[in-house]
C-alpha positions as CSV (number, residue, x, y, z in Angstrom):
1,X,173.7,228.7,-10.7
2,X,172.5,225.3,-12.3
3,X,170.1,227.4,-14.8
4,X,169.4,223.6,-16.3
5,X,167.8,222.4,-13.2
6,X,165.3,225.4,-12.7
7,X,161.5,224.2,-13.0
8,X,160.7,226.5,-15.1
9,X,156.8,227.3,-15.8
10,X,155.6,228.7,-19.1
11,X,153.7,231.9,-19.9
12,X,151.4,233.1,-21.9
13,X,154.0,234.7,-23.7
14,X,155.9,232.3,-26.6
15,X,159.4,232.0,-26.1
16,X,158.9,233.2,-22.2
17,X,159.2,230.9,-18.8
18,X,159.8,232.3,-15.2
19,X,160.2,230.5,-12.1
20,X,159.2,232.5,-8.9
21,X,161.5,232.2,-5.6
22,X,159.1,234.9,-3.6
23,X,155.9,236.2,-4.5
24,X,153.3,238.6,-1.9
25,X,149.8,239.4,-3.4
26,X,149.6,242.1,-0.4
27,X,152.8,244.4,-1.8
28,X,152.9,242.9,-5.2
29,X,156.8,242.4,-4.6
30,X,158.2,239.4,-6.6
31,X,161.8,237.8,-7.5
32,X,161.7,236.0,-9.9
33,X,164.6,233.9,-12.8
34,X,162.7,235.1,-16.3
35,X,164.0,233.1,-19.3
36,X,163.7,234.2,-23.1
37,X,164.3,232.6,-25.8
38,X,166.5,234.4,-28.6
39,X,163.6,237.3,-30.2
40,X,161.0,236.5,-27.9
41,X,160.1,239.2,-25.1
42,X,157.5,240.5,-22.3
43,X,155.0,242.6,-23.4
44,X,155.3,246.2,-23.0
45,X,154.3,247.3,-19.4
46,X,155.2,250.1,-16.9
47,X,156.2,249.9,-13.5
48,X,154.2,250.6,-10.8
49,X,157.3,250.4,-8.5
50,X,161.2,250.3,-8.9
51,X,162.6,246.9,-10.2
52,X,166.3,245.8,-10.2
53,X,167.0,243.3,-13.0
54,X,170.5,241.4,-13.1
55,X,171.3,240.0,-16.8
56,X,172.6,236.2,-15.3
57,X,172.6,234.9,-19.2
58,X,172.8,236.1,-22.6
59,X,171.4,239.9,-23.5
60,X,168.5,241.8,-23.9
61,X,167.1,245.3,-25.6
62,X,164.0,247.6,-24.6
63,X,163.1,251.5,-25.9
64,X,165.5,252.6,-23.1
65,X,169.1,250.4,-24.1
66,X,170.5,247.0,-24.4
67,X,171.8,244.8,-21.7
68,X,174.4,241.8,-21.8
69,X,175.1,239.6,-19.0
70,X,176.6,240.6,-16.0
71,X,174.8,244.4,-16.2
72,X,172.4,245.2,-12.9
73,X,169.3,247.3,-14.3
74,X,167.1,249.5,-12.6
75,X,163.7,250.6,-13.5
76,X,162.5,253.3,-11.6
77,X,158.4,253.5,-10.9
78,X,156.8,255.0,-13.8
79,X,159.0,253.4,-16.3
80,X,157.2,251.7,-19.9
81,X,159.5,249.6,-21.9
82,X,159.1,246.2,-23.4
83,X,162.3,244.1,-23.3
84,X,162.6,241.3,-26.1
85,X,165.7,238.6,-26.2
86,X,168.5,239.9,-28.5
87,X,169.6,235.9,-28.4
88,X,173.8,237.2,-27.9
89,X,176.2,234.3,-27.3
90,X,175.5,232.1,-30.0
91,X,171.8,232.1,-29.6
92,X,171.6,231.1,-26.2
93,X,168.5,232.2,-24.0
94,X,168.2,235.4,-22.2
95,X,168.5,235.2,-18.4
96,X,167.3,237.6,-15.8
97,X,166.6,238.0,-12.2
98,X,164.5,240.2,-11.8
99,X,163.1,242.1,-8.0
100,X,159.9,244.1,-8.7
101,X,159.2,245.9,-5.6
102,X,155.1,247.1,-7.0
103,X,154.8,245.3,-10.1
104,X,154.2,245.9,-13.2
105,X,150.7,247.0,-15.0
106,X,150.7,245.4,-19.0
107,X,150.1,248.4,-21.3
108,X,147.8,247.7,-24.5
């Protein structure tokens, strides 16, 4: 995966850019590459569905662990945590594809 050529767009978020292979509005299902830069994160949200998030680049923590590349997470429905960038490998962005079968509702 050429992780250089990916448009990425921005967020809200600082430090946080996604680009969106498949999005439905109806079932709120979305995959999606999420980039963070080293200590920046998502805010803290719960899922309203399971999610399955691969670690393609560098590492990440949340209340429930800490993930380095190469680990396959899954979030069951129900689940709260807020994942931030741990910045592992020499600094180096945080990577994930992530598959959110329900979405995710943003807590606070």
């Amino acid at each position: 995966m050429q992780l250089d050529t990916i448009p990425w767009r921005p967020t809200r978020y600082p430090g946080v850019a996604v680009h969106f292979y498949s999005s439905d509005e109806r079932s709120k299902r979305v995959l999606a590459l999420i980039r963070m830069a080293p200590g920046s994160g998502y805010p803290a949200h719960r899922h309203t569905g399971p999610e399955e998030v691969l670690v393609v680049r560098g590492g990440y923590e949340d209340e429930l662990g800490h993930y380095r590349r190469g680990e396959l997470v899954r979030y069951e429905a129900g689940t709260e945590h807020a994942p931030r960038a741990t910045g592992e490998s020499g600094g180096e962005p945080c990577v994930l594809l992530a598959l959110a079968h329900e979405g995710v509702k943003l807590l606070g």
